[in-house]
N, C-alpha and C positions, 0 to 999 in steps of 0.2 A: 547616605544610604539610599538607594534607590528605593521607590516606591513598589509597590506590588503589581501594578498596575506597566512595569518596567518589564516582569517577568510574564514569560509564557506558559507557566505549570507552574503548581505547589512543589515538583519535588527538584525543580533545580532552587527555588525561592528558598527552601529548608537547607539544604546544602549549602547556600552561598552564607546563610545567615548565622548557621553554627559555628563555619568557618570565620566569620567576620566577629562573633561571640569569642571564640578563642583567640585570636590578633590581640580585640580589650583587654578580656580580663588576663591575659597573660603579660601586654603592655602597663596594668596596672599594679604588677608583681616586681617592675623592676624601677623602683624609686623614681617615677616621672616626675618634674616640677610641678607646681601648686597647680600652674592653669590647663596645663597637662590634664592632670587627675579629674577636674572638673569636666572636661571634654570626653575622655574616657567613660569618666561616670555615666555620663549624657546616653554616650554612645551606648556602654550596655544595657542604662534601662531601657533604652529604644530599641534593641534587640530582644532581650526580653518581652517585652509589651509587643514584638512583632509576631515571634515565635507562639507566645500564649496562644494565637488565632488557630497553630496547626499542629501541637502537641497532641492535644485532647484527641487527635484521631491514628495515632501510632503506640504502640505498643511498647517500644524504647524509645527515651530511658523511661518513658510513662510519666504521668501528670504528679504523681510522687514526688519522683527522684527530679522533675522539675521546678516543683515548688522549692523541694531544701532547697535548690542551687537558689533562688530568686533569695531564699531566706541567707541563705548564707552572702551574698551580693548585700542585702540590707543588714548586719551586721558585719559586714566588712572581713568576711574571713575571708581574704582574696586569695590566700594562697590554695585555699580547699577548692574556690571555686574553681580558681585556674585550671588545677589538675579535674578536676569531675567534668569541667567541659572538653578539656582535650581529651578525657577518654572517651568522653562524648561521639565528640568529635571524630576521632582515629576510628573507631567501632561504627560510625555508620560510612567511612568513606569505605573501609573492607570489609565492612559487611560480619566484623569478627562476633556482632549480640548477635546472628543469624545461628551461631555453631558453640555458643558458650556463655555461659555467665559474666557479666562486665562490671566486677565491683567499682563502685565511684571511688571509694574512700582511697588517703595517701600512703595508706601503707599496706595496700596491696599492689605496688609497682613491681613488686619483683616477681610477680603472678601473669602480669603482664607480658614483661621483658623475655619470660620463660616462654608465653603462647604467643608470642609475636604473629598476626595473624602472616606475616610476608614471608615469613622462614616457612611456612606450612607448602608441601608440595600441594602438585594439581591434585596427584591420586592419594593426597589425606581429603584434599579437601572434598574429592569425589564418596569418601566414606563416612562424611559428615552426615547425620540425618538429616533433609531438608527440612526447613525454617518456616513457618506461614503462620498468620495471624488471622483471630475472629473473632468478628464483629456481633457485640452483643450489644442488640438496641431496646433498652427500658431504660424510665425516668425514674432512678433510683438514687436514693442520699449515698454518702462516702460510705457508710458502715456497710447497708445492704451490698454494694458494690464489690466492697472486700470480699465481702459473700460469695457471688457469684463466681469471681475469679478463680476463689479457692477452690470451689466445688467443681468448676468444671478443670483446671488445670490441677486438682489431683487425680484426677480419674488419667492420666497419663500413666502408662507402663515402659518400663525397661526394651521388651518387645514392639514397643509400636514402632512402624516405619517413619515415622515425621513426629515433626517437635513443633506446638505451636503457644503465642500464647495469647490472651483475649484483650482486645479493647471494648469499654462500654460507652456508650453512646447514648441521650434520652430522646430522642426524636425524630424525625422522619424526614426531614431537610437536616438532619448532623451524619443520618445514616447516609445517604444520596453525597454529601459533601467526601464522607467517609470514604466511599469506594471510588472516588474521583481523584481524594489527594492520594489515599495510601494504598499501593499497587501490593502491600503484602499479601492484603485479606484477600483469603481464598472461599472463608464461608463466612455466611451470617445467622443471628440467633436470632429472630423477631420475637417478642413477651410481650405479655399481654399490657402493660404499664408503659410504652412509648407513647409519645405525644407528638403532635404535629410540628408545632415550630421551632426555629433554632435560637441563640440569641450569638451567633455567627455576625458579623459586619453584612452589613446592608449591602453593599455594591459585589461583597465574594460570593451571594444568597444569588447574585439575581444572576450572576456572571454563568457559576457553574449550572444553577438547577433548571438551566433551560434546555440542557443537554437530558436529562430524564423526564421530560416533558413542561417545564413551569413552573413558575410559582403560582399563576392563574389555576392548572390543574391541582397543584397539591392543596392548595387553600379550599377549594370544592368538597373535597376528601372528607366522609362522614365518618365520625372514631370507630363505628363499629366494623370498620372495612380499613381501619390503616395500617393492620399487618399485612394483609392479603395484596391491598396495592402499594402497599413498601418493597415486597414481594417480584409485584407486577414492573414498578418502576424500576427497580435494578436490572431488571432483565433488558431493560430498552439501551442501559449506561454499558454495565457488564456481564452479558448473556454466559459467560464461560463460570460464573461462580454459582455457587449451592449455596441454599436457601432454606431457613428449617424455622418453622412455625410454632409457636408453642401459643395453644389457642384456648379460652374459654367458653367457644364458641360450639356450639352441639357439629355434628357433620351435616345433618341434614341443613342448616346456613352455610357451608364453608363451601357444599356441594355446587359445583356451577360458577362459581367463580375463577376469575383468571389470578394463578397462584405464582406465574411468572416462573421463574428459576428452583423455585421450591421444589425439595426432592421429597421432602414428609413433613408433615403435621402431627406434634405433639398435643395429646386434648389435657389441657390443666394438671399435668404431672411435672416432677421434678426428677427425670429418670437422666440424671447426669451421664452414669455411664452407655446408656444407650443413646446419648445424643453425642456422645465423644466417638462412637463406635461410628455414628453416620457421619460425624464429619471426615476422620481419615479413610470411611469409603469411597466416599463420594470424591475427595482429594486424589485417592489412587485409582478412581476412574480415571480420571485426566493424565495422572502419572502413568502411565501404562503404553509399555511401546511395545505389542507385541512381535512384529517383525522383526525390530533390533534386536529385542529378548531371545526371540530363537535364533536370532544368528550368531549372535556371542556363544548361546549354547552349544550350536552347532560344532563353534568355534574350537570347542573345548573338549568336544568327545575324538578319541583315537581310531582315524579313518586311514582303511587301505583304499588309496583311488586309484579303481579302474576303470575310470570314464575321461572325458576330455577333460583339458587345461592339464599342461603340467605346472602351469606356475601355484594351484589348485596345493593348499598345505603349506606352500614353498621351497617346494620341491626342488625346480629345477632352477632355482636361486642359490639353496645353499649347496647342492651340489656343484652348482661354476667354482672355476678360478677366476673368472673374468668379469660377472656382475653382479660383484658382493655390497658393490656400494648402493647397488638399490634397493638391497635385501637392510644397510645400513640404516639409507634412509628412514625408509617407510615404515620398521619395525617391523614384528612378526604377524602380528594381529590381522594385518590387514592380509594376508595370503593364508591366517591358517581360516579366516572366514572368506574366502574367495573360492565360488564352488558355480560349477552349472547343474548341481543336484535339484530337484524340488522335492527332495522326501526327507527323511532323518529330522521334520519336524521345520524342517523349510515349507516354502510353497511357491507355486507358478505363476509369474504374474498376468498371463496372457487366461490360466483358470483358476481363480483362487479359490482356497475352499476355508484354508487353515489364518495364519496369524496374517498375509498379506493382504486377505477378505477383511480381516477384522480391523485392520490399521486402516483400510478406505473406508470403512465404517465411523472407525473414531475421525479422521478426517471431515467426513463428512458433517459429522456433530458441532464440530470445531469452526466447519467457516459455513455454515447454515445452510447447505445442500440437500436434498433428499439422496443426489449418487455423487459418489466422488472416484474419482477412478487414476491413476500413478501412473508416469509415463518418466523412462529411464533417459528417453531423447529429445527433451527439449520442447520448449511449446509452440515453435515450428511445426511439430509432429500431432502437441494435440490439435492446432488450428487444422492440418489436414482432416483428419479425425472425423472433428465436429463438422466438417464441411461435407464430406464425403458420405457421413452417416445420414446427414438430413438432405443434403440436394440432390436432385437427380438432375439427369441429362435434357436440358430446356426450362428448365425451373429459372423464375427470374430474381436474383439477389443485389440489394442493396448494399455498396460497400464504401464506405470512407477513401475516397483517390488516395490517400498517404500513408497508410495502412504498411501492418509490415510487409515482406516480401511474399510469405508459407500463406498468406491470405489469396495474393494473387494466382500463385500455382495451385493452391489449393481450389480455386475457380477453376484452373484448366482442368484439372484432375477431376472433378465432379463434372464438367461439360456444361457448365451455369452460363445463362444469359444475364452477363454482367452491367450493374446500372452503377456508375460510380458517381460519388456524390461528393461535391469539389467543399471542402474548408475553405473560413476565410482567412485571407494569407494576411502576415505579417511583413512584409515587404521587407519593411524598416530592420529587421532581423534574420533575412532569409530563410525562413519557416513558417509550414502552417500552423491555424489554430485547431480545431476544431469543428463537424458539420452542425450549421445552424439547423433547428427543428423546424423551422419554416423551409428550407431547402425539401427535407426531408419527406412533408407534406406534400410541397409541392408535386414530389417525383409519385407519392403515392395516388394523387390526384392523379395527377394525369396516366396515371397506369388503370387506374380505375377507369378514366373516362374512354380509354381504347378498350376498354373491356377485358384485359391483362391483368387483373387484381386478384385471379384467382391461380393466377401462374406463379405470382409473387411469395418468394416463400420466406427468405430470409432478411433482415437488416444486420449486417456486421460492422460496429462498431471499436476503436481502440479508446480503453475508457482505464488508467490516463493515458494519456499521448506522453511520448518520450520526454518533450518537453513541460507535463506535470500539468495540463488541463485536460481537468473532470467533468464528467456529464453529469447532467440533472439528469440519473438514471431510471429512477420513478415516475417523471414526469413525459420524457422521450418514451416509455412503454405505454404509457397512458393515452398518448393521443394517437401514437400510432396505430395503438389495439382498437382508437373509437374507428379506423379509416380500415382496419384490416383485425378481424379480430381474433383471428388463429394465427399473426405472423411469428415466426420464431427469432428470437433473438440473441446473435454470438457477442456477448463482449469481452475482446482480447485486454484481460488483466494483467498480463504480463508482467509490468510496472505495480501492480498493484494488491499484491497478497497482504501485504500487511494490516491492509486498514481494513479487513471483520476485526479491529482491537484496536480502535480507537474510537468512541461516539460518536466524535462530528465526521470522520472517514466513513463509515460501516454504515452510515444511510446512504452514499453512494454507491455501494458495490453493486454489483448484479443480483448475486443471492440475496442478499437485504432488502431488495427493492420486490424482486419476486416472491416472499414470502408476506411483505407488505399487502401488495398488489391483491394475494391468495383470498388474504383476510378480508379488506377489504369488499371485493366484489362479492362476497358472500353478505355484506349489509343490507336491510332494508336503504338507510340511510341512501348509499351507493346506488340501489335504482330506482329510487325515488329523482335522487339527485340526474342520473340520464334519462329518466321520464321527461321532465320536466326539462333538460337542455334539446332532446331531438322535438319535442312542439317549439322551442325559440327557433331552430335549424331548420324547420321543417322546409323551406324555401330556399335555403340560403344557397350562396351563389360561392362560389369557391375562394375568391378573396375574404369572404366573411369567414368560411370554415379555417382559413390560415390566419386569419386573427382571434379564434377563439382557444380559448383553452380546453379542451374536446374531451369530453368524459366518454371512456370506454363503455362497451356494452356489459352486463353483468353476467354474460353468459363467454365472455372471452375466457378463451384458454391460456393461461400462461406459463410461456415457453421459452424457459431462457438457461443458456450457459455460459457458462465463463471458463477460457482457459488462462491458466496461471504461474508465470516462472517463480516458482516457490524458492527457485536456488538464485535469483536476482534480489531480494528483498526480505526472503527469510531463509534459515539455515537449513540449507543443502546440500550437497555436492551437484557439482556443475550439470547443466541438464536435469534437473530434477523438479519436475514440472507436476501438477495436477490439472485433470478436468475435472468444474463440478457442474451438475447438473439440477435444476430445478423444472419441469417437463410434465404439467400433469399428463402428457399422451406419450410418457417416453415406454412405460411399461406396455402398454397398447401397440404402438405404431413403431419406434424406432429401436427398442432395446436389441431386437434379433440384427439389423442395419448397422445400430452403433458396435454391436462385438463385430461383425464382417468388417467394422472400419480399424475397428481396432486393433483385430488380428492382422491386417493390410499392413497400417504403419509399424507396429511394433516389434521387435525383436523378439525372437525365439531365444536368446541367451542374454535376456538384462541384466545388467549391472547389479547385482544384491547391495552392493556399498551405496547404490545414489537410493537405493528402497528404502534401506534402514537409516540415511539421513533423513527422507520428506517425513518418517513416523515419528524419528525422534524430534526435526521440527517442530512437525503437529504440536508434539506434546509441549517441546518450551512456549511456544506461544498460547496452547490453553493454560497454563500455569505463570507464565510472565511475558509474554505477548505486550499487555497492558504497561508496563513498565517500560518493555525495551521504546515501543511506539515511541511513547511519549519522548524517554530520552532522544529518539531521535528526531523527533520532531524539534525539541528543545537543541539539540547541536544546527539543526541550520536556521531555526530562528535565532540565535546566539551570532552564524555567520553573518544575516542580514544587520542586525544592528550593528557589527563590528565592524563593514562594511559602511556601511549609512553613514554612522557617527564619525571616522573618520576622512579630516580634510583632508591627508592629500592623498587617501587612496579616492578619495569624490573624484579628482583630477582627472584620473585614468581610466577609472572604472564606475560600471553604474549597475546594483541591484537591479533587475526587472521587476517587478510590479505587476501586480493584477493588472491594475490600469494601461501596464503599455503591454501587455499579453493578453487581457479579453476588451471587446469592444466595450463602452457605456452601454448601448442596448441590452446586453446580456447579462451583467451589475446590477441587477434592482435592489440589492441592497445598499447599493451606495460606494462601497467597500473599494479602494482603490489601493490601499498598501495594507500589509500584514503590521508594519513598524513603520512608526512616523518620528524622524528624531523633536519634532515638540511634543504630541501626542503618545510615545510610546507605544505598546501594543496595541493594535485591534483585536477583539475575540473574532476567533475564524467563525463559532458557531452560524450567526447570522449569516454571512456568504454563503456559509455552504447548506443553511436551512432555504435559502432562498433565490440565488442566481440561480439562470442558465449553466453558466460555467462558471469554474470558483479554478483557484491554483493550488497545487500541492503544495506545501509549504517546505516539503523535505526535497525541494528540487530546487536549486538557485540558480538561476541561469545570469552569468555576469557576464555583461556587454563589454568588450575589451578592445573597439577598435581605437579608440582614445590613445591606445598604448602607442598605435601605428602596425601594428601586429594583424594578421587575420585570425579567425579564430584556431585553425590547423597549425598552423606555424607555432600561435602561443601554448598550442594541447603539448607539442613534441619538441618544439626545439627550446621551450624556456621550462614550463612545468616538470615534464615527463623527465629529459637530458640532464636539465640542471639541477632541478630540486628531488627529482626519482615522487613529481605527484601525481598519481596517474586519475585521467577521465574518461571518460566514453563518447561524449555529444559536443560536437561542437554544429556553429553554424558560420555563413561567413565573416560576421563582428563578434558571435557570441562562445562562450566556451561552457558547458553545464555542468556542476555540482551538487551531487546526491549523496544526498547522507544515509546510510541505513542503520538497521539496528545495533551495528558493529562499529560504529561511527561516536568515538568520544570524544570529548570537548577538547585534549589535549592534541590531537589531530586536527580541528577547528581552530585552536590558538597558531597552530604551527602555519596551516596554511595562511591564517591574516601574516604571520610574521613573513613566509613568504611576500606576498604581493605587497607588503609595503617596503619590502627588500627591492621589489621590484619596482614600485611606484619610485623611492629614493634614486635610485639608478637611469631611469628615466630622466627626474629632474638634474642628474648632475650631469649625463648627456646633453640636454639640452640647454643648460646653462652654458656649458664650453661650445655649443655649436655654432657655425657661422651662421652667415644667413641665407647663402642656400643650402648650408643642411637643414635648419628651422624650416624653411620653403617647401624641404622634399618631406621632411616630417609632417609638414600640417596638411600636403596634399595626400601622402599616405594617408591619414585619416578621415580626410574628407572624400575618400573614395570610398573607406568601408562603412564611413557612416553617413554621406548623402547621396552618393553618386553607384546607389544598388541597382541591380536590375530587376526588373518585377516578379512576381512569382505567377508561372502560366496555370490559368485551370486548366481541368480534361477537357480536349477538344472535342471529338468525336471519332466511334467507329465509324469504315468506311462501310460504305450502302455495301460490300458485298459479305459484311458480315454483320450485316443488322436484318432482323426478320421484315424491317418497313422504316418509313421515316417519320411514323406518327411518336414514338417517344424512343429512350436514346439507348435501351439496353441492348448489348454486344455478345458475339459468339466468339467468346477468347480464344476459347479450345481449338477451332478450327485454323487460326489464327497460327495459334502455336505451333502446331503439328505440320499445318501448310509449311514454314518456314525451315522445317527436317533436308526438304527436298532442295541441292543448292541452284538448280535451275529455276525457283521460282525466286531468286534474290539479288538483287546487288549491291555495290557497296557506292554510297556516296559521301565525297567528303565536305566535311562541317561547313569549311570557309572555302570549299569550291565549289564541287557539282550541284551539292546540295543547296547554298543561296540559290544559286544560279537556277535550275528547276525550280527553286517555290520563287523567285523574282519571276520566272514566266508562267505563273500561275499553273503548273502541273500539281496536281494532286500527292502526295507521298505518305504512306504509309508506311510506318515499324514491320519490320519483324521480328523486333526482339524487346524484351524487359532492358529497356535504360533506368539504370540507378547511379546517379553522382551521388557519392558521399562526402560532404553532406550534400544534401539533407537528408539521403539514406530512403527513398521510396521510390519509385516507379515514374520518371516525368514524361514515359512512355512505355504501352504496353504493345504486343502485338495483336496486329490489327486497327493502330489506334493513327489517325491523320495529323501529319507534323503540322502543325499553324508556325506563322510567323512567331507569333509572342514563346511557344517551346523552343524557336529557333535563336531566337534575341538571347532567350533564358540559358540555353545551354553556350552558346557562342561568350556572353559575358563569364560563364563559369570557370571559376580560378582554380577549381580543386584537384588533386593529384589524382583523383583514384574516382573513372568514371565506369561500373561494369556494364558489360554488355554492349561498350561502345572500343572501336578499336581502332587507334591513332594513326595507324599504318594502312589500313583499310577505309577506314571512315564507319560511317554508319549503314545500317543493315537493312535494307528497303525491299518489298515486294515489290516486281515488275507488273506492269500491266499484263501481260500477259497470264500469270498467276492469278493477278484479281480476277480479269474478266473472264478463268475458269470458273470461278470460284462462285461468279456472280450468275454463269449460265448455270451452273447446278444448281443454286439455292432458287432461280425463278421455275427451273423445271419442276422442283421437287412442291416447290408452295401448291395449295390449293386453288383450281382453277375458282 
């Protein structure tokens, strides 16, 4: 039986162990021999004694219906037990205690057999009332208990929309443990009678409760304040759940304190049904879509349309003879809500007034924004957006060289004097990493010291990167803002929506970090703490300032957005993207800017179906967000040890690693594999409380040049063609695996079984191979995997589109547009004219965005000078699909003649 210390959550841990409870005691039902039985035995009390640790915080089958089973195990009624745990069992893999009563006993099987949860359709089960549990924390005996339960689970009615039922808890690390293992509870009860400690296992206390601040902070904790900061502390774990106080405490003590997640305070009453009343409010706050709501509505009222769209009702579908099968397909639904009205209880999303206003609302509440704003096209569209909204024409912006593509145009578009800031590369995998914050500095320095710090207006970041490295997001605004303290901040989230709902993710994000940032600079502490660093700095010389850890000033403003493919990572329809905003000067300065940006990119006729996906989104993630994460967190830490542990897929294939994806300097915790096969898991928490850069754990990127294969060949001709597995990211040795919320373990089993179908097939090719095919085989690999070509940084703009040569930001725009006219261009090819020119030291300059995929970004922009090392880099590249370069032409070059117009305006136009 694996150890717990094997498992990455409580709740694959609980599943794996009921399942492995019922194997037993069902093995021990069918006459096993004498040494048999002893083994079994063994095995169930060790299942039992594993399970007792994580019962007490779930509501089924409850600590009860737990105990008989143990009792009945200890007088040996095995066949009672058998059947009570496979109900067990069966009822939490489908979830059938969510939607019904689950009698244990054996002669209600045919009660069972009757509500098979599997025979139930989708649309019963959409009529079920939804299911959620809460959490009542006081240190109360079994008798009182009973109490409780009763009192608050009979104030249920026939009429309520939701069915919940209660767990009790006695103290303040069992509650914290509570809403970490069990993803039901939606609310909590705090009473006056909880007590601080748990008598939880020592090693599961220290693991999880570091994620709600410590066991150092909770041990601090005076009893007259530990519902308030029970309170406080969920709110850091699970900010999306309600909180209700039932206090002895007068108001005038309760007043000024931080109440966290608390929606109300009860003072020393027992008013049950008024506290049943705020729990399914507060519940159907969350539940609430209102845009879906009035589209379905919409859906369902009898409309003559005389406006555009005939496909509008489905009109002019079921009037065809000819394309009935897409009327087949699709069903009706989705054409009798398909409309470009905004009235009838619809609304506009370019001016919302009604339910679309109100969905970016509740959006916003959901992933901690002050604005949150819906976009039907893609976050392509919001990065325009956001870029357009805050830059203007000569503004100098800070941008990650690898960035996606809508970052780059979106410079041209705004007319930004672009400063690009080179990642360090991975050579060894053909991909970057990440910008180091000492680059970062750097560029800020020395923008400073030309006297340009005040032209500076943005840093744009990709926070994760495709390949699943994250930024110290808190800490990169921090020192930036000591060097610059109005700079604004984009971090393209795009990869990254899901983690406002998970602990150790959601101190990364953007809006976590800005809301942090808020708080803090409002302390004394905080400027106390920059008093006292600018007297050490007061001298210091700019290498010192890039070694220190640089506290912001208390008067910075923070200004940060994040745009977000909500339909990459959470449930959307395609294109279904959000911007959020955190901006204390967006109301002031850019609110009128960002609707002209708005209006610019977005459609006059959006998509209402991608609208009412991002709402109803919203709402499963504030309602089970926290579950799906984890599960999916748990399917690709499941692929890494399936991977790891076995030998001969080790042969072919190699998990990456923190350690062979961020440098050791940017590790300070140490931390260099998620899963170690002696060691078992690491907790992420510390990496990711503490590195530079930490790794996404739901990203696996598996190095496959071992196979002989590159990584494009193995995406399409073996994955994709032969097993129908599809991916997105490959690199030249590598191929990348993401799991998302939709990502189950049996999808995870299938593909190990793939690759060790595939490892097998390998070995028995090469068993039968001669020895020059062995020969061709091992140089095939030793090309993908030592014989790589380097990854080029940004060179430089050429002097005729740079304001000077004191620091290195560039006039894309000019660039871009220059390149319109075909007399200012020609074409040189790869392995001819072009060696040939840079061998005789000519200068050459892009006119156009090259992008090989992979690696899928920009290894030339316009305006930007070919160096040798771009030219090694692109000339080694093996890949099929190079844009913006054309094989029949070659590549796209400004003439000198071009430039040295270009160059005589820009010295005319400078200041004498």
């Amino acid at each position: 039986m694996h150890d717990m210390n094997d498992y990455s959550s409580a709740i694959q841990l609980r599943s794996d162990r009921w399942s492995a409870l019922r194997e037993a005691t069902s093995a021990l039902t069918r006459d096993p021999k004498p040494n048999e039985v002893k083994n079994l035995s063994t095995r169930v009390q060790d299942l039992f004694t594993s399970l007792a640790l994580i019962e007490p915080y779930w509501a089924f089958p409850g600590m009860a219906a737990f105990d008989h089973m143990r009792r009945q195990f200890q007088h040996n009624n095995l066949d009672d037990l058998a059947f009570a745990v496979s109900r067990v069992t069966r009822a939490l893999t489908t979830g059938a205690y969510r939607r019904r009563s689950i009698p244990l006993e054996r002669d209600s099987r045919d009660v069972e057999e009757h509500n098979d949860e599997e025979l139930l359709s989708p649309e019963a089960r959409a009529l079920a009332k939804p299911y959620f549990e809460v959490l009542i924390v006081d240190n109360v005996n079994e008798q009182q208990e009973r109490w409780l339960k009763s009192n608050v689970l009979r104030m249920r009615r026939p009429e309520d929309q939701f069915i919940y039922e209660a767990v009790v808890v006695p103290s303040i690390e069992d509650a914290l443990i509570a809403v970490m293992f069990n993803h039901n509870i939606q609310a909590i009860v705090v009473r006056p009678g909880l007590t601080l400690k748990s008598n939880m296992v020592e090693t599961i206390l220290t693991r999880y409760l570091a994620r709600a601040g410590g066991r150092e902070e909770i041990d601090a904790l005076l009893p007259e304040n530990y519902g308030p900061e029970l309170c406080r502390m969920i709110a850091k774990v699970r900010p999306e759940l309600d909180a209700y106080l039932v206090t002895e405490r007068s108001v005038e003590d309760i007043a000024g304190l931080d109440l966290g997640i608390c929606r109300r305070v009860f003072y020393n009453q027992e008013d049950f049904m008024e506290l049943h009343l705020n729990i399914l409010r507060g519940v159907q706050s969350r539940n609430k879509s209102p845009f879906f709501t009035a589209l379905v509505e919409y859906s369902k009222q009898p409309t003559g349309v005389f406006h555009a769209m005939p496909i509008s009702r489905g009109k002019s579908i079921t009037r065809s003879h000819w394309i009935q099968d897409m009327g087949a397909f699709y069903g009706p639904n989705i054409f009798l809500a398909e409309t470009s009205a905004t009235s009838g209880g619809l609304d506009s999303l370019l001016e919302p007034h009604g339910p679309i206003k109100e969905a970016q609302e509740l959006a916003s509440r959901a992933f901690g924004s002050k604005q949150t704003f819906f976009a039907t096209n893609g976050t392509s569209t919001c990065n325009k957006i956001v870029v357009q909204a805050l830059v203007r024409p000569g503004d100098i912006v800070l941008v990650d060289r690898d960035c996606h593509k809508s970052h780059h145009y979106g410079m041209v578009l705004a007319g930004a004097q672009v400063c690009y800031l080179d990642s360090y590369p991975l050579n060894k995998y053909s991909m970057y990493g990440a910008v180091p914050l000492r680059e970062i500095k750097h560029q800020l320095l020395a923008l400073k010291a030309a006297g340009k710090l005040d032209k500076v207006r943005m840093l744009l970041l990709t926070n994760c990167t495709f390949d699943g490295l994250v930024y110290n997001v808190e800490r990169m605004m921090e020192e930036c803002l000591a060097i610059k303290p109005d700079l604004i901040f984009l971090w393209d989230e795009a990869w990254f929506a899901f983690a406002r709902f998970n602990p150790t993710y959601r101190q990364r994000t953007g809006m976590n970090a800005a809301n942090t940032l808020r708080e803090r600079f409002k302390t004394e502490a905080h400027a106390k703490a920059y008093e006292a660093q600018q007297e050490e700095l007061k001298d210091a010389d700019d290498e010192t300032i890039l070694n220190t850890r640089l506290i912001p000033p208390p008067k910075s403003r923070v200004r940060v957005y994040t745009t977000q493919s909500t339909h990459k990572t959470l449930t959307s329809l395609r294109q279904g993207s959000m911007i959020h905003v955190n901006d204390q000067d967006f109301k002031g300065e850019v609110e009128q800017s960002f609707h002209e940006a708005y209006m610019t990119h977005t459609s006059t006729s959006p998509n209402y179906q991608i609208i009412a996906s991002l709402d109803v989104g919203r709402r499963q993630v504030e309602l089970e967000g926290f579950e799906f994460v984890q599960r999916q967190i748990e399917a690709a830490m499941s692929m890494r040890r399936a991977i790891t542990d076995h030998p001969l897929l080790n042969k072919y294939f190699k998990v990456l690693t923190a350690g062979d994806m961020i440098p050791e300097e940017y590790r300070e915790s140490g931390v260099t594999s998620y899963y170690d096969t002696q060691q078992g898991w690491t907790d992420m928490w510390d990496c990711w409380e503490q590195d530079t850069f930490v790794l996404d754990a739901t990203r696996v990127t598996l190095a496959v040049g071992g196979t002989g294969w590159d990584g494009d060949t193995f995406k399409t001709d073996i994955l994709m063609d032969k097993y129908g597995i599809q991916i997105n990211k490959t690199s030249r040795n590598t191929v990348l695996f993401m799991t998302n919320i939709g990502t189950t373990r049996s999808s995870v089993a299938y593909l190990i079984e793939v690759l060790v179908e595939i490892a097998k097939s390998l070995d028995e090719l090469l068993d039968d191979a001669s020895k020059m095919e062995r020969l061709s085989f091992d140089k095939r690999v030793a090309n993908l995997m030592e014989n790589y070509p380097p990854l080029p940084d940004f060179s430089r703009f050429h002097e005729a589109f740079r304001a000077d040569d004191v620091t290195s930001e560039g006039d894309i725009r000019t660039a871009f547009f220059l390149s319109y006219d075909e007399k200012n261009c020609d074409y040189l090819e790869l392995n001819g004219s072009l060696k040939e020119a840079m061998d005789a030291g000519d200068t050459i300059v892009s006119a156009s965005f090259i992008i090989p995929y992979p690696p899928g970004f920009p290894i030339l922009v316009p305006g930007q000078v070919v160096s040798q090392e771009i030219l090694s880099f692109m000339r080694a590249l093996d890949v099929s699909e190079i844009h913006g370069y054309r094989p029949d032409l070659g590549l796209r070059v400004f003439n000198d003649a071009a430039l040295k117009s270009v160059r005589a305006k820009h010295l005319s136009s400078s200041p004498k």
